[in-house]
FIDREN-130157 format. One record per residue: residue number from 1; x, y, z of N, C-alpha, C, O in turn. Coordinates in nm, 3 decimals, decimal comma. Each point is the difference from the previous one (the first is absolute). Last residue first. Example, Ala and Ser with C-alpha at 12.3 -4.5 7.8 and 13.67 -1.06 7.14 Angstrom:
<sites>
<2; <1,285; -0,225; 0,708>; <0,082; 0,119; 0,006>; <-0,077; 0,109; 0,073>; <0,051; 0,111; 0,017>>
<1; <-0,022; -0,683; -0,024>; <-0,089; 0,119; 0,000>; <0,090; 0,120; 0,000>; <0,104; -0,002; 0,066>>
</sites>
This chain:
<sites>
<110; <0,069; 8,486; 2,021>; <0,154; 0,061; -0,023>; <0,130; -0,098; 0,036>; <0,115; 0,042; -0,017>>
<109; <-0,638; -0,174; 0,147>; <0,024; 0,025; -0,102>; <0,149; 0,037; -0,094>; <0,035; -0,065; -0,099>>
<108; <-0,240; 0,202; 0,526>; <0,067; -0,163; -0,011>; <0,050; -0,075; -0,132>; <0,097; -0,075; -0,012>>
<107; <-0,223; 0,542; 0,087>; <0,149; -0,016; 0,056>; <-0,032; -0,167; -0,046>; <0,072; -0,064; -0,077>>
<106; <-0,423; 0,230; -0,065>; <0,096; 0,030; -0,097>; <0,098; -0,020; 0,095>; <0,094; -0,044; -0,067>>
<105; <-0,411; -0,024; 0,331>; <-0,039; -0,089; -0,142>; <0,087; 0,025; -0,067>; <0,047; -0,105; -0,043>>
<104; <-0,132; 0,361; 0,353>; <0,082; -0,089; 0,081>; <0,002; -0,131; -0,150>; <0,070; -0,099; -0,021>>
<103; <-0,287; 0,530; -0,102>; <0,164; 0,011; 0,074>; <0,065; -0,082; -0,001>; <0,107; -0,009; -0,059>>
<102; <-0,582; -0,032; 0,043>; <0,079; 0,031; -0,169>; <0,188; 0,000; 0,035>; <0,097; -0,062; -0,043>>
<101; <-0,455; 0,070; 0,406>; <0,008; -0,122; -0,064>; <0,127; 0,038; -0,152>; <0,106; -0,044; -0,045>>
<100; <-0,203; 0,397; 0,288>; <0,080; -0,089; 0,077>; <0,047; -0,128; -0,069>; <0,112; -0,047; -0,022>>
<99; <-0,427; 0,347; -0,122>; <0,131; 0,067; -0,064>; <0,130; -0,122; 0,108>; <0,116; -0,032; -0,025>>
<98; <-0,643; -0,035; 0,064>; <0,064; 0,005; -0,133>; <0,144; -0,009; -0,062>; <0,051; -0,067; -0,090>>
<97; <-0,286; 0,234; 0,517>; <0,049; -0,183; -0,018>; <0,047; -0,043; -0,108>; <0,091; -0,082; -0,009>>
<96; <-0,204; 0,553; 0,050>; <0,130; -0,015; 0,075>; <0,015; -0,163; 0,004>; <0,109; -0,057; -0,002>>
<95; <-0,528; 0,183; -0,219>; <0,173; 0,048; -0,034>; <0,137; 0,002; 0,034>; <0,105; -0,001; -0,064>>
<94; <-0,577; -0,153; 0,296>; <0,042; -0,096; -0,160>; <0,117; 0,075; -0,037>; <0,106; -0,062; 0,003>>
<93; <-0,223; 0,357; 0,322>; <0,056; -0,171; 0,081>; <0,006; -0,092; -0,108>; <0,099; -0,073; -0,006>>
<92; <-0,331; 0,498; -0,105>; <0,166; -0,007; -0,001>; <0,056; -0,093; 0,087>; <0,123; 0,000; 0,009>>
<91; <-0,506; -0,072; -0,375>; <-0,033; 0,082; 0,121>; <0,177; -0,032; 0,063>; <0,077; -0,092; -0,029>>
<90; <-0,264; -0,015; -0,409>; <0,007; 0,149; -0,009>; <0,050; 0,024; 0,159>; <0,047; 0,109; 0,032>>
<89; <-0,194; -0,536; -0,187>; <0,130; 0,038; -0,049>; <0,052; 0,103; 0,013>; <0,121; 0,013; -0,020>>
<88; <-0,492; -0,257; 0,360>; <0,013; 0,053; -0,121>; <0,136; 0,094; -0,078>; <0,046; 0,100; 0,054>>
<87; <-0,261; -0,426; 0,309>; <0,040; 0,136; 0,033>; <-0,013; 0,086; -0,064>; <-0,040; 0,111; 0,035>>
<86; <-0,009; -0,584; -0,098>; <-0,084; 0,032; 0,106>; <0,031; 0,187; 0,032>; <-0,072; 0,068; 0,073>>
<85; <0,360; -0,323; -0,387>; <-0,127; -0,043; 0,002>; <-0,141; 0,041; 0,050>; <-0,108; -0,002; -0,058>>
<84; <0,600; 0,128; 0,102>; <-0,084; 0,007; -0,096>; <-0,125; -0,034; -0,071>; <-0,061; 0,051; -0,093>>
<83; <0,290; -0,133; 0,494>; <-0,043; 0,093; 0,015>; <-0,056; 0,109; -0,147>; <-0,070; 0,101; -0,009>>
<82; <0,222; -0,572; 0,096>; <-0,076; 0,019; 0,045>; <-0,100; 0,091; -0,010>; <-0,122; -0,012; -0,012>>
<81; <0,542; -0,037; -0,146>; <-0,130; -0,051; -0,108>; <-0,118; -0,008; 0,093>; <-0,110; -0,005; -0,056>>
<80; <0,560; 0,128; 0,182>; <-0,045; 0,101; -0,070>; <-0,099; -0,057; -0,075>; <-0,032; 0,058; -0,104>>
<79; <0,191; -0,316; 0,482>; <-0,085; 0,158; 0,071>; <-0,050; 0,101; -0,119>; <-0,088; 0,085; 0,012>>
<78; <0,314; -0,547; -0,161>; <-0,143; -0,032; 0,077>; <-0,039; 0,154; 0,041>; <-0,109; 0,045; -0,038>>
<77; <0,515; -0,015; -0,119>; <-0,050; -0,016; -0,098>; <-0,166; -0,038; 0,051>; <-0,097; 0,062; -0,044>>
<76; <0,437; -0,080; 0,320>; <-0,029; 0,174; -0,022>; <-0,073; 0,001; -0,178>; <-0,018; 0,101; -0,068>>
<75; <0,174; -0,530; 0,293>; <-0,081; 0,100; 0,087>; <-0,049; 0,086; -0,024>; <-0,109; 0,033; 0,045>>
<74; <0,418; -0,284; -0,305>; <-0,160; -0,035; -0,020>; <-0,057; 0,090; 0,113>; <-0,097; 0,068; -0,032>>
<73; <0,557; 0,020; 0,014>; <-0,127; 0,073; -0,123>; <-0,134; -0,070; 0,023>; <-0,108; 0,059; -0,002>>
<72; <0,370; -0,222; 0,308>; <0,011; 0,179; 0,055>; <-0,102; 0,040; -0,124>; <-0,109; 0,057; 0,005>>
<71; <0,267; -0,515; -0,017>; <-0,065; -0,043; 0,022>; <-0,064; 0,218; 0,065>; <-0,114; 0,021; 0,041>>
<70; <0,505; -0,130; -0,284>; <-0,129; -0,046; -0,095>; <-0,166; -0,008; 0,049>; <-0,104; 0,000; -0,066>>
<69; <0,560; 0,128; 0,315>; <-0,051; 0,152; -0,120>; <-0,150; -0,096; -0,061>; <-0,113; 0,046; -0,017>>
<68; <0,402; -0,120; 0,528>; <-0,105; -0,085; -0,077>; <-0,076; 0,071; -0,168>; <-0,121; 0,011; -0,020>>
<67; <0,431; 0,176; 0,399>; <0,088; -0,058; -0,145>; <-0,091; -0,080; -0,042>; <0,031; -0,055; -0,106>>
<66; <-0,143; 0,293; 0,497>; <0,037; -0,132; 0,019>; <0,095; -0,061; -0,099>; <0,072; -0,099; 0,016>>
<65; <-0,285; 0,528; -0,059>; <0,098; -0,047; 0,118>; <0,057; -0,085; 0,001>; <0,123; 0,001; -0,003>>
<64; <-0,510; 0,017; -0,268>; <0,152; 0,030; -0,075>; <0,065; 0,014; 0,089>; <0,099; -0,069; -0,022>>
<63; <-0,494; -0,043; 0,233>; <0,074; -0,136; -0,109>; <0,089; 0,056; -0,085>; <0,075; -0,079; -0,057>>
<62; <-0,271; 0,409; 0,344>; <0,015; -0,137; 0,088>; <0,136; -0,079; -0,113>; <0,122; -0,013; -0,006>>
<61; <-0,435; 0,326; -0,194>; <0,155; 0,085; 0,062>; <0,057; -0,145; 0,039>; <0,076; -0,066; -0,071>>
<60; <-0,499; -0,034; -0,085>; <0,093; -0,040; -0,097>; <0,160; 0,108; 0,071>; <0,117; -0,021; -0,031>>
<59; <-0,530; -0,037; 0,287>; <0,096; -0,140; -0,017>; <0,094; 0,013; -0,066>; <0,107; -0,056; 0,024>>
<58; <-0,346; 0,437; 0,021>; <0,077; 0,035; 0,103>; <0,088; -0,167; -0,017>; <0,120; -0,018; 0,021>>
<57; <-0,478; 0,116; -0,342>; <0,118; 0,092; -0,039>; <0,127; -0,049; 0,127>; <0,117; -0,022; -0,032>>
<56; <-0,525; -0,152; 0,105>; <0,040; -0,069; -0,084>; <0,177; 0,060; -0,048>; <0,110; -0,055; -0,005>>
<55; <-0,422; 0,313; 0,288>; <0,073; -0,085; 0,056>; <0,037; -0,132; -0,105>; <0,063; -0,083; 0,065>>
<54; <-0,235; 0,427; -0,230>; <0,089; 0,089; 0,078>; <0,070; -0,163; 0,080>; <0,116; -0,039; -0,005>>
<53; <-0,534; -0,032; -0,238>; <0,088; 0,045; -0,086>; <0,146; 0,051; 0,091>; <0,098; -0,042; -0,060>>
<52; <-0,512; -0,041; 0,312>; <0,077; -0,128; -0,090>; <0,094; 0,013; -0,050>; <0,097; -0,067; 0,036>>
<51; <-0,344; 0,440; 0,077>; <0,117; -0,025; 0,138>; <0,072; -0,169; -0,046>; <0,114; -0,042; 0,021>>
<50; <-0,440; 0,254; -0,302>; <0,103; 0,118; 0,038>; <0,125; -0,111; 0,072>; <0,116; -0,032; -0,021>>
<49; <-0,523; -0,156; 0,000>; <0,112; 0,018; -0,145>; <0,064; 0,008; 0,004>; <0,092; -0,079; -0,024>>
<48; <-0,403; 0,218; 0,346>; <0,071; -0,097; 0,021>; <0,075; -0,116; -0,125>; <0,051; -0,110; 0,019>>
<47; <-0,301; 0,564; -0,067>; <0,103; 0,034; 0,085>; <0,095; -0,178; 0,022>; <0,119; -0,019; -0,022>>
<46; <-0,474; 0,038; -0,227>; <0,110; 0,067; -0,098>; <0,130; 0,045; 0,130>; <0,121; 0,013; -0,012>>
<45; <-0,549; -0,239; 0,121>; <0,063; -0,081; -0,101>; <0,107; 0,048; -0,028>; <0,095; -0,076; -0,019>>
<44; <-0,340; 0,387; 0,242>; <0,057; -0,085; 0,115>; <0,064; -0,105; -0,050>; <0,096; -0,040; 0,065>>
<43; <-0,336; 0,306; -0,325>; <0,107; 0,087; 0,039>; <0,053; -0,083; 0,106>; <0,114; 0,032; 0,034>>
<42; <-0,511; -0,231; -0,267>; <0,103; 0,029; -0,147>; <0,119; 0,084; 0,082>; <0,103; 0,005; -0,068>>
<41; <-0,446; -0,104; 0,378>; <0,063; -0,080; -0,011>; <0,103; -0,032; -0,138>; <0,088; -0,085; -0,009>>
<40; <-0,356; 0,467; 0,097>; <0,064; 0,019; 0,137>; <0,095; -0,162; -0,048>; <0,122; 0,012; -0,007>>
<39; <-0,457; 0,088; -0,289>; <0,083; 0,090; 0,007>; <0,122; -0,029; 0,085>; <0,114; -0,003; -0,046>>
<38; <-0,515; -0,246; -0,027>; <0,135; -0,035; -0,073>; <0,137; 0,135; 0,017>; <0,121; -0,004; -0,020>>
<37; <-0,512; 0,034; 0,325>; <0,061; -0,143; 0,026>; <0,112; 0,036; -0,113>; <0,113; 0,040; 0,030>>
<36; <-0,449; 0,210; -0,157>; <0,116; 0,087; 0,144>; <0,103; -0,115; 0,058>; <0,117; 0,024; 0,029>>
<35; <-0,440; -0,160; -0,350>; <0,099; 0,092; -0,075>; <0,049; 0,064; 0,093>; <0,106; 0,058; -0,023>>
<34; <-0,395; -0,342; 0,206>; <0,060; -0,020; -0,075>; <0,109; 0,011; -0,038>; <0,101; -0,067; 0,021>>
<33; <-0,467; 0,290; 0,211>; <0,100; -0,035; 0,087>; <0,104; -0,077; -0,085>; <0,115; 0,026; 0,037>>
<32; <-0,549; -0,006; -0,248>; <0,050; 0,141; -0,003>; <0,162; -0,003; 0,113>; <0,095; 0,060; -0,050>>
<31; <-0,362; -0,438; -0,089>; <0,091; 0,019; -0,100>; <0,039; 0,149; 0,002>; <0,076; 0,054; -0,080>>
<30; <-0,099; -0,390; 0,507>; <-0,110; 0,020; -0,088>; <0,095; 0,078; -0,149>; <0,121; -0,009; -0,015>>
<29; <-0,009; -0,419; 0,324>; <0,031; 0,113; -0,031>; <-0,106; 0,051; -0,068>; <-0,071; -0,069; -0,073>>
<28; <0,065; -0,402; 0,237>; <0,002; 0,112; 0,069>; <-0,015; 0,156; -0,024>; <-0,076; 0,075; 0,062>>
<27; <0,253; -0,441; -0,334>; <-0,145; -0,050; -0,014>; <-0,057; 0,107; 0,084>; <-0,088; 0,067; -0,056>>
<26; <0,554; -0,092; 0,032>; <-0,087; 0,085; -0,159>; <-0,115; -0,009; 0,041>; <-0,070; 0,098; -0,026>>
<25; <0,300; -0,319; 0,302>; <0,009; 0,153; 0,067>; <-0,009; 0,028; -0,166>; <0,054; 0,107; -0,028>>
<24; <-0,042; -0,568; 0,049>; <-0,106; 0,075; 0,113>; <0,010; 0,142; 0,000>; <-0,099; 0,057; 0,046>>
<23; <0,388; -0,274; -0,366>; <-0,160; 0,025; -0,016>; <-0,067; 0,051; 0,102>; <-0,079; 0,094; -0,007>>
<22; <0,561; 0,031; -0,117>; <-0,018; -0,046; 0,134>; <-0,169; -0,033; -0,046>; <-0,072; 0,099; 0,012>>
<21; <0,610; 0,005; -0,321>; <-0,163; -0,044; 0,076>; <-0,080; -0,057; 0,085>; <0,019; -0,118; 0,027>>
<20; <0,468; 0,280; 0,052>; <-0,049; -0,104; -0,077>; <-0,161; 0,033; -0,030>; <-0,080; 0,014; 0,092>>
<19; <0,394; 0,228; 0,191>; <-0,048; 0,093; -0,052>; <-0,056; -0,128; -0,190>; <-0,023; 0,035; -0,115>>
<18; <0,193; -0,088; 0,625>; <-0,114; 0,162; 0,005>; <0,001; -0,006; -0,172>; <-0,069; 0,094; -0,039>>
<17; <0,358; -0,510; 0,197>; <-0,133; 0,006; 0,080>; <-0,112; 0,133; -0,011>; <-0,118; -0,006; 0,035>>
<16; <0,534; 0,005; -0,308>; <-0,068; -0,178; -0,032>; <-0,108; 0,068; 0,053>; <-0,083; 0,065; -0,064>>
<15; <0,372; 0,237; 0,153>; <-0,043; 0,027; -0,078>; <-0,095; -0,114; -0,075>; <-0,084; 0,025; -0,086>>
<14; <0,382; -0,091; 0,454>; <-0,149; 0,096; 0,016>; <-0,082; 0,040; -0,125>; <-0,122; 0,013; 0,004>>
<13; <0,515; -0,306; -0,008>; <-0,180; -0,078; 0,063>; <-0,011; 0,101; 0,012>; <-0,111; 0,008; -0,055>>
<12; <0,475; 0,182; -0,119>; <-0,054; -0,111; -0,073>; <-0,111; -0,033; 0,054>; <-0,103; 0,032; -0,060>>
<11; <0,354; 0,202; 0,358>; <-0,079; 0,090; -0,139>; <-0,085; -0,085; -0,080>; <-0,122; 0,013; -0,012>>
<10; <0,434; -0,281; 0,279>; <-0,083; 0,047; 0,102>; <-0,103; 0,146; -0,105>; <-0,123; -0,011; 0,000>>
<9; <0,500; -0,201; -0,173>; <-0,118; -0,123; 0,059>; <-0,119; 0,068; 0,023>; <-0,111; -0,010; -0,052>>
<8; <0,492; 0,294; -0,018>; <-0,081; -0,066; -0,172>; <-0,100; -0,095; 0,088>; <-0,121; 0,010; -0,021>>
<7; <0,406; 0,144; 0,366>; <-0,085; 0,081; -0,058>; <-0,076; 0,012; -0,109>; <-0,099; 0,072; -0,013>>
<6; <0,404; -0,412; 0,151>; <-0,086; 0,008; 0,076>; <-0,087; 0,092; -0,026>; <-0,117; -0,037; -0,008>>
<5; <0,498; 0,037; -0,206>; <-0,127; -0,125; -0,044>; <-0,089; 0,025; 0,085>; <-0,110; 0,029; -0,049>>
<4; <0,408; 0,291; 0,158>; <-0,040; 0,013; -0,107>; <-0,113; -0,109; -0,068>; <-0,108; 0,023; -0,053>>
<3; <0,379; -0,084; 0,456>; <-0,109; 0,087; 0,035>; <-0,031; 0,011; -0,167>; <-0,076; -0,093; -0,025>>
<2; <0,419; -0,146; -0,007>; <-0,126; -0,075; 0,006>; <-0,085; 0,129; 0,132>; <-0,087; -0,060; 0,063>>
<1; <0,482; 0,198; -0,234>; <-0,065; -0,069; -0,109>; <-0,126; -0,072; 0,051>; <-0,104; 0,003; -0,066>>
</sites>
């Protein structure tokens, strides 16, 4: 469990420190390198999502182990809104977080 926080921490500031607006490095940039910039950094955003989402998912295994269920859904509820957000509803890591979240939600639920 706590390699898992640790891994939300640690995803978390990177994604703070690469990918906040940065003025100096707009002011720098020209506007043809740009659109190659947003490119590369719209797939490096989406990869480290990626890996947010998975390890959020990995707290909430952790915390139903544990018999922790209320605190397992909020987990897996944080990896499936994430990744809906940023991923998009269609893409199959939002689905499979989706179908988890929904699951662990209806056992606790039952």
């Amino acid at each position: 469990m706590e390699h898992a926080r640790r891994a939300i921490m640690i995803v978390q500031s990177t994604l703070l420190m690469h990918f906040l607006p940065n003025k100096e490095k707009k002011k720098k940039a020209g506007l043809a390198s740009e659109s190659l910039q947003n490119v590369q950094v719209t797939k490096e955003f989406k990869d480290r999502i990626a890996v947010l989402t998975i390890a959020y998912h990995n707290l909430g295994v952790e915390l139903e182990y544990m018999k922790l269920y209320l605190e397992s859904v909020e987990s897996y509820r944080m990896a499936k809104e994430f990744a809906e957000k940023y991923l998009g509803s269609n893409d199959d890591i939002t689905l499979n977080l989706t179908n988890i979240y929904t699951r662990a939600k209806a056992e606790i639920n039952a």
